[in-house]
C-alpha positions in Angstrom: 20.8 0.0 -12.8 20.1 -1.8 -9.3 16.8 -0.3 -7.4 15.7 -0.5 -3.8 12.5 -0.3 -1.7 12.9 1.1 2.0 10.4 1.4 4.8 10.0 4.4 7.2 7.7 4.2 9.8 6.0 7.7 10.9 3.4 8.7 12.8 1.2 5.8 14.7 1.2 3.2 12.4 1.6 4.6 9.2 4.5 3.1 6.6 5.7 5.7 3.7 7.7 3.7 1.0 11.0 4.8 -0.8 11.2 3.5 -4.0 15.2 3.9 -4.9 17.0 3.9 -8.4 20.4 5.0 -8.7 20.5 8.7 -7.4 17.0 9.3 -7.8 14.0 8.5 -5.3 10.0 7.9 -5.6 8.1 8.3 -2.6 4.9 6.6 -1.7 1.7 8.2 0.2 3.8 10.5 2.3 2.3 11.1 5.4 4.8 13.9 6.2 7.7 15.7 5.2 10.6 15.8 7.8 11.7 12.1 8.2 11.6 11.8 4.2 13.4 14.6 3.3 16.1 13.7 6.1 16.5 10.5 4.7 16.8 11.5 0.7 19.1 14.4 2.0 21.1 12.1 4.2 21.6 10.0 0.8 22.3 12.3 -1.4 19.5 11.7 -3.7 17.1 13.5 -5.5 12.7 12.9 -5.3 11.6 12.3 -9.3 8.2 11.7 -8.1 5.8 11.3 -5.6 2.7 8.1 -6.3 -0.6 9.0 -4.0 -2.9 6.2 -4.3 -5.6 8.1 -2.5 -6.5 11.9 -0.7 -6.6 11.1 2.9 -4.1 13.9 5.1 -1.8 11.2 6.3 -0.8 9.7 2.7 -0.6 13.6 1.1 0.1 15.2 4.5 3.4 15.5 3.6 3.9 16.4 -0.4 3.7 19.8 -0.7 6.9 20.5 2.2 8.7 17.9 0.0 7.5 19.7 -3.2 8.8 23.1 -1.9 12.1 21.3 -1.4 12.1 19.1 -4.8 10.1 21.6 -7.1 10.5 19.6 -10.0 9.3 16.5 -8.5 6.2 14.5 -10.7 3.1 13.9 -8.0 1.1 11.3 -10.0 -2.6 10.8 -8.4 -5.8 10.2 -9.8 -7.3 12.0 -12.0 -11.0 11.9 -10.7 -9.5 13.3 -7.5 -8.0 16.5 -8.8 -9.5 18.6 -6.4 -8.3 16.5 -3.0 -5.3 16.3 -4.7 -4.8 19.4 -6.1 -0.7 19.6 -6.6 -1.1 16.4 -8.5 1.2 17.4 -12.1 0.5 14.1 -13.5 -3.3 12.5 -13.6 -3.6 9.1 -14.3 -6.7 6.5 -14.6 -6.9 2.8 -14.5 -5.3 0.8 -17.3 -2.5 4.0 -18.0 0.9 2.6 -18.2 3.2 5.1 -17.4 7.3 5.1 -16.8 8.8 6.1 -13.3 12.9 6.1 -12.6 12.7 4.6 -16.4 10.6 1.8 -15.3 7.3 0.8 -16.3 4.6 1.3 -13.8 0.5 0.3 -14.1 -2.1 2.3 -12.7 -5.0 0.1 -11.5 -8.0 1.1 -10.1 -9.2 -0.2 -6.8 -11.9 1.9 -5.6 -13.6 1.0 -2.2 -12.0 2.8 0.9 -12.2 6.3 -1.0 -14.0 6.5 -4.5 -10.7 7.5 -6.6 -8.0 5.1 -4.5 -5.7 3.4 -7.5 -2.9 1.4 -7.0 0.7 1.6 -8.6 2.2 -2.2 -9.8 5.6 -2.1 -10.9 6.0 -6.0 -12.8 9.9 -5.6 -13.4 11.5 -2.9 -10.9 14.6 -4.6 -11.6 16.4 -4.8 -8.2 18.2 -7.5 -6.8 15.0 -8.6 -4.5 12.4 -11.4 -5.7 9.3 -10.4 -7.0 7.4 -7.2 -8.6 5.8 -4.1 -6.7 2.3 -3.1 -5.6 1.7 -0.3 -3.7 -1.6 -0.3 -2.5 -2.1 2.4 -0.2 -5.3 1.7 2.1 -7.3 -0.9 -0.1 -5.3 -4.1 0.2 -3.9 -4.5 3.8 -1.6 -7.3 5.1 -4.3 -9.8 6.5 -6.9 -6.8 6.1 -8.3 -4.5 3.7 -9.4 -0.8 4.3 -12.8 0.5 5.6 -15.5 1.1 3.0 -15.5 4.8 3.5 -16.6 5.8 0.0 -16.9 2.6 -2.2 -19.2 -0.4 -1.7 -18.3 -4.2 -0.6 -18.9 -5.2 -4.0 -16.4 -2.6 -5.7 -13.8 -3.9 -2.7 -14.3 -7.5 -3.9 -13.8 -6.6 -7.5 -10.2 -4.6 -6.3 -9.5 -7.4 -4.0 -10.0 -10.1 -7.2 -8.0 -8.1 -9.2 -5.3 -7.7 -7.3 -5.0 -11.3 -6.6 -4.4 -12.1 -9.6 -1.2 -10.5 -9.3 2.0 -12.5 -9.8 2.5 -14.9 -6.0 5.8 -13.1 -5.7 4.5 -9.1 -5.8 5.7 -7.8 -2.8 2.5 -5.9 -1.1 3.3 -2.6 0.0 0.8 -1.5 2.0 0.4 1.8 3.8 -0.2 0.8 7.3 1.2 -1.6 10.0 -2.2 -3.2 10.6 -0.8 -6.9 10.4 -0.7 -8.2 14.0 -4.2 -7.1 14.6 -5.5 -8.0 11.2 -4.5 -11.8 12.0 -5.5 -11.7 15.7 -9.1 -11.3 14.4 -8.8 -13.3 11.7 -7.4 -16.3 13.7 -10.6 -15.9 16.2 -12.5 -16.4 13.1 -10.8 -20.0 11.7 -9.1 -21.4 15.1 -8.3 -24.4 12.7 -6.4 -22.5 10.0 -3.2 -23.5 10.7 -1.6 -21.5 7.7 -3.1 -18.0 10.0 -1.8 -19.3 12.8 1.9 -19.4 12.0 1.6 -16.4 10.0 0.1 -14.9 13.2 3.3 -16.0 15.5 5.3 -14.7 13.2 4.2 -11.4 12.8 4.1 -11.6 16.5 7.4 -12.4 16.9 8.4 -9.6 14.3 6.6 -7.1 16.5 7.8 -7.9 19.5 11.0 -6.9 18.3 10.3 -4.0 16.7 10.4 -5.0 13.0 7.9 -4.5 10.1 5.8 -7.2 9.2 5.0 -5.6 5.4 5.8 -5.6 2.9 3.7 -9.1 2.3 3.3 -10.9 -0.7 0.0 -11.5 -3.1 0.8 -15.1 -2.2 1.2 -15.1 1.5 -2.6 -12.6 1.1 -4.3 -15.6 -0.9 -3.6 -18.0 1.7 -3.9 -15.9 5.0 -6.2 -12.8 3.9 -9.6 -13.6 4.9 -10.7 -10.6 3.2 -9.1 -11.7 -0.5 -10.4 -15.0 0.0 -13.9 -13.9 0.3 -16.1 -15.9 -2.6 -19.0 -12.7 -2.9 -18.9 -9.1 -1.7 -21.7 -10.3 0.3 -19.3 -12.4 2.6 -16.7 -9.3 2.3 -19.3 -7.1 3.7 -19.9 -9.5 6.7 -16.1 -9.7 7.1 -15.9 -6.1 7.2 -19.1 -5.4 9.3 -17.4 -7.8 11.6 -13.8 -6.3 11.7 -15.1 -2.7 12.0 -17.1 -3.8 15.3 -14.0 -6.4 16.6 -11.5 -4.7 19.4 -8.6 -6.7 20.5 -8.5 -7.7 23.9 
C-alpha cells in the first residue's frame, strides 16, 4: 500500500507533518486543529494516530480539537511526560518498537530541549519516495538543533550522535522552518565551508519563493549541521551559547 508525507505550515514558523497510508492519516506535533482537520476532511481520510515527540503548546496545541473530531484516534507520547501530555492513550519509552498505519515505527529517546522529547523513525514507510522517516520534533533542526531548555549539552550531543547514525537517506522531519537562519549563522562561523555555503543559497532560493526547505536528510545534517558535527558537548554548548546570543542582521 503506497504512503505519503505532506507538509502544512501553520502558525509563524511551525511545520505539522501528515504521515498518509491509504485512507488513513498520522499526524505529527500538531500545533493546531483547523488547517489539519480541513485537510484530512478535504481527503476523505481518517486520523489513526497522533505522534508528539514533546509537551510544548504549539506541538500539542492542537490534539485534543482533532481528538474530539477523531475520538478513536491513538496519541502516542512519552511516557515520562504523562502529565504535560495528559490525552496521551499510548506511552511509549526509548527502544519500544511499535506499529503505526501497519508500519513499524522506533521510539528513540532524545532528551535535551525538554527532559521527555523522543523521536519517531520509521526505517521502511514504504512509499514511493527515497529514504526512511525521522520525526524529530524540536531536538534535531535543519542546520540547528533546539534550545537546552530542560536537558544538558551533553545529553543533546548524545541525541545528536545517535541520530546521526541514522541511514544518509532518512528524510529529517523537523518541526520548525528554522533553516535559512540556522545556515546564515552557521556560514558566519566557517566562511570557507563551501558545502554551507551552497546549502545556504539554496535554502535561500527556496525561501524566496515561498517553498519549504525541510524535510532534510541525516546526510545533508552530517555535512552542513554544525551542531551534529560537534566532536564533545563541550563544543555543542559553545555552539549553542553562541546561536542563542546571534541575531541576524
Amino acid at each position: 500500500m503506497h504512503s505519503s508525507l505532506h507538509a502544512l505550515p501553520v502558525l509563524q514558523d511551525n511545520v505539522i507533518w501528515v504521515w498518509v497510508r491509504g485512507t488513513e492519516a498520522v499526524v505529527i506535533d500538531p500545533a493546531v486543529a483547523p488547517q489539519v482537520q480541513d485537510w484530512l476532511e478535504d481527503r476523505q481520510l481518517d486520523l489513526a494516530a497522533v505522534l508528539q515527540t514533546h509537551h510544548h503548546a504549539d506541538h500539542i496545541g492542537g490534539t485534543p480539537d482533532l481528538l474530539k473530531r477523531w475520538p478513536q484516534a491513538a496519541v502516542i507520547a512519552s511516557a515520562d511526560d504523562r502529565q504535560r501530555i495528559p490525552f496521551q492513550t499510548m506511552p511509549v519509552r526509548d527502544g519500544d518498537q511499535i506499529t503505526v498505519l501497519g508500519v513499524a515505527v522506533e521510539v528513540l529517546d532524545v532528551a535535551a530541549h525538554t527532559r521527555a522529547h523522543i523521536a519517531f523513525f520509521i526505517p521502511k514507510p514504504q512509499d514511493a519516495e527515497s529514504g526512511p522517516l525521522l520525526f524529530c520534533g524540536d531536538t534535531l533542526f535543519s542546520g540547528g538543533c533546539g534550545r537546552l531548555f530542560e536537558g544538558s549539552a551533553e545529553q543533546m550531543h548524545q541525541a545528536l550522535q545517535k541520530l546521526a547514525k541514522l541511514p544518509e537517506a532518512t528524510r529529517v522531519c523537523c518541526a520548525h522552518e528554522y533553516t535559512e537562519a540556522n545556515l546564515q549563522w552557521a556560514v558566519e562561523q566557517r566562511p570557507n565551508d563551501t558545502d554551507l555555503a551552497e546549502r545556504y543559497q539554496e535554502v535561500r532560493t527556496l525561501r524566496s519563493k515561498g517553498a519549504l526547505s525541510i524535510p532534510s536528510s541525516i546526510g545533508v545534517e552530517r555535512r552542513t549541521n554544525l551542531f551534529m558535527q560537534a566532536s564533545s558537548a563541550v563544543e555543542l554548548a559553545l555552539l549553542r551559547q553562541g546561536k542563542d546570543q546571534w541575531r541576524p542582521v
